[in-house]
N, C-alpha and C positions, 0 to 999 in steps of 0.2 A: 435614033441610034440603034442599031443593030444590038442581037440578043446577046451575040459573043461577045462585045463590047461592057455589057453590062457583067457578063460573066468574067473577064478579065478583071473589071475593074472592081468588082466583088471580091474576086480573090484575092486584088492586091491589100483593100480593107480588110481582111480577116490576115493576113499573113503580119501586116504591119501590128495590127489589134494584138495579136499573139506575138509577135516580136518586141515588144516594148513589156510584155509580161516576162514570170522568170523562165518563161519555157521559152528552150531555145527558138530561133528563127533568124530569117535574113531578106527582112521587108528591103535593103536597098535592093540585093540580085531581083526581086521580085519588080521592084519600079524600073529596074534597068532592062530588064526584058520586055516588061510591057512597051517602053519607051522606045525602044529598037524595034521591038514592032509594029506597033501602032503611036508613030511622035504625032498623030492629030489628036489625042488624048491627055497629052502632059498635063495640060491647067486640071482637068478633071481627077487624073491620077495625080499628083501633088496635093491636092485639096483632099482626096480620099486618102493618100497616106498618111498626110499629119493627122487627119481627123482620128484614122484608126490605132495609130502610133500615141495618140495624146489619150484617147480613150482607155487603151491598152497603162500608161505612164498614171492617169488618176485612177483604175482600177488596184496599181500596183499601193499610190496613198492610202485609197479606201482601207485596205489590205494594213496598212502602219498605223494608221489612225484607231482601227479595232484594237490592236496591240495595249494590253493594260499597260499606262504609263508610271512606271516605277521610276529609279534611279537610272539617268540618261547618260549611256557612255560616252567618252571622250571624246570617240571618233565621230560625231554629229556634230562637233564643232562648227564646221565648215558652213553646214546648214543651216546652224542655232546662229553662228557671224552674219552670213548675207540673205538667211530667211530664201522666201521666194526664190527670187532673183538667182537662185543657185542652181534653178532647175531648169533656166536656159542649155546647161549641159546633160540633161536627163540624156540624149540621145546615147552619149557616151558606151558603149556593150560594157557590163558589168556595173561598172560604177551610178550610171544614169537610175539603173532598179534600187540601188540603194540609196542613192537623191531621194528619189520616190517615196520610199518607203521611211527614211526619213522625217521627211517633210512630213507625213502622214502621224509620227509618230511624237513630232514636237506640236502638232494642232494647228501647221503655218495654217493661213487662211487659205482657203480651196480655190477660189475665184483665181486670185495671186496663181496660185500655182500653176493653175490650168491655165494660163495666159501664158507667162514664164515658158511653162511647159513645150505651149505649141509654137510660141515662138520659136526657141533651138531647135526642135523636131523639124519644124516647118524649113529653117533657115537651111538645115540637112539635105530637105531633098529639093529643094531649089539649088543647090551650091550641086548635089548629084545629076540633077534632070540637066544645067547648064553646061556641067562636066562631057553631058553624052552626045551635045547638040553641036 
């Protein structure tokens, strides 16, 4: 594999990594360019975006989990109802950081999560990379 190869698909992991934190980003325009550029890359770029997107989504937990666990407000309902399983929609802009952080901050189990997690991320840009092909 060529060096710009590795350099593209580096920067698509670090844009994703950072797009899935609360700092802003926009890891799909970054898959869809690479993907229009180089489509012999997809399986590699898909597999580096959830990976840095889900890294980015359990850094956000780590982040809830440190959180002292006082009196839990209302609005983590949703989270505290379907646990895990709710962070199939982590991808979500906005709402997906606060899944995260959530989750981090009711103690779900980490594994759970991070499965959950990569799953809808993942599901993301397979439904975007199919969208471009």
């Amino acid at each position: 594999m060529p060096e710009a190869d590795f350099i593209l698909l580096g920067s698509l992991l670090v844009s994703a990594f950072l797009a899935a934190t609360l700092l802003p980003g926009g890891s799909e325009a970054a898959l869809a360019g690479l993907l229009l550029l180089r489509p012999e890359l997809t399986l590699p770029a898909i597999l580096l975006a959830t990976l840095g997107n889900t890294a980015g989504g359990m850094s956000t937990y780590a982040l809830g989990r440190l959180l002292p666990r006082k009196e839990l407000p209302p609005r983590l309902e949703l989270v505290r109802r379907y646990g895990s399983v709710s962070l199939v929609l982590s991808w979500l802009p906005l709402l997906g950081d606060g899944l995260c952080a959530a989750a981090g901050l009711l103690r779900l189990n980490g594994f759970a999560c991070l499965v959950w997690m990569a799953i809808g991320k993942g599901a993301r840009y397979l439904v975007l990379a199919w969208a471009l092909t």
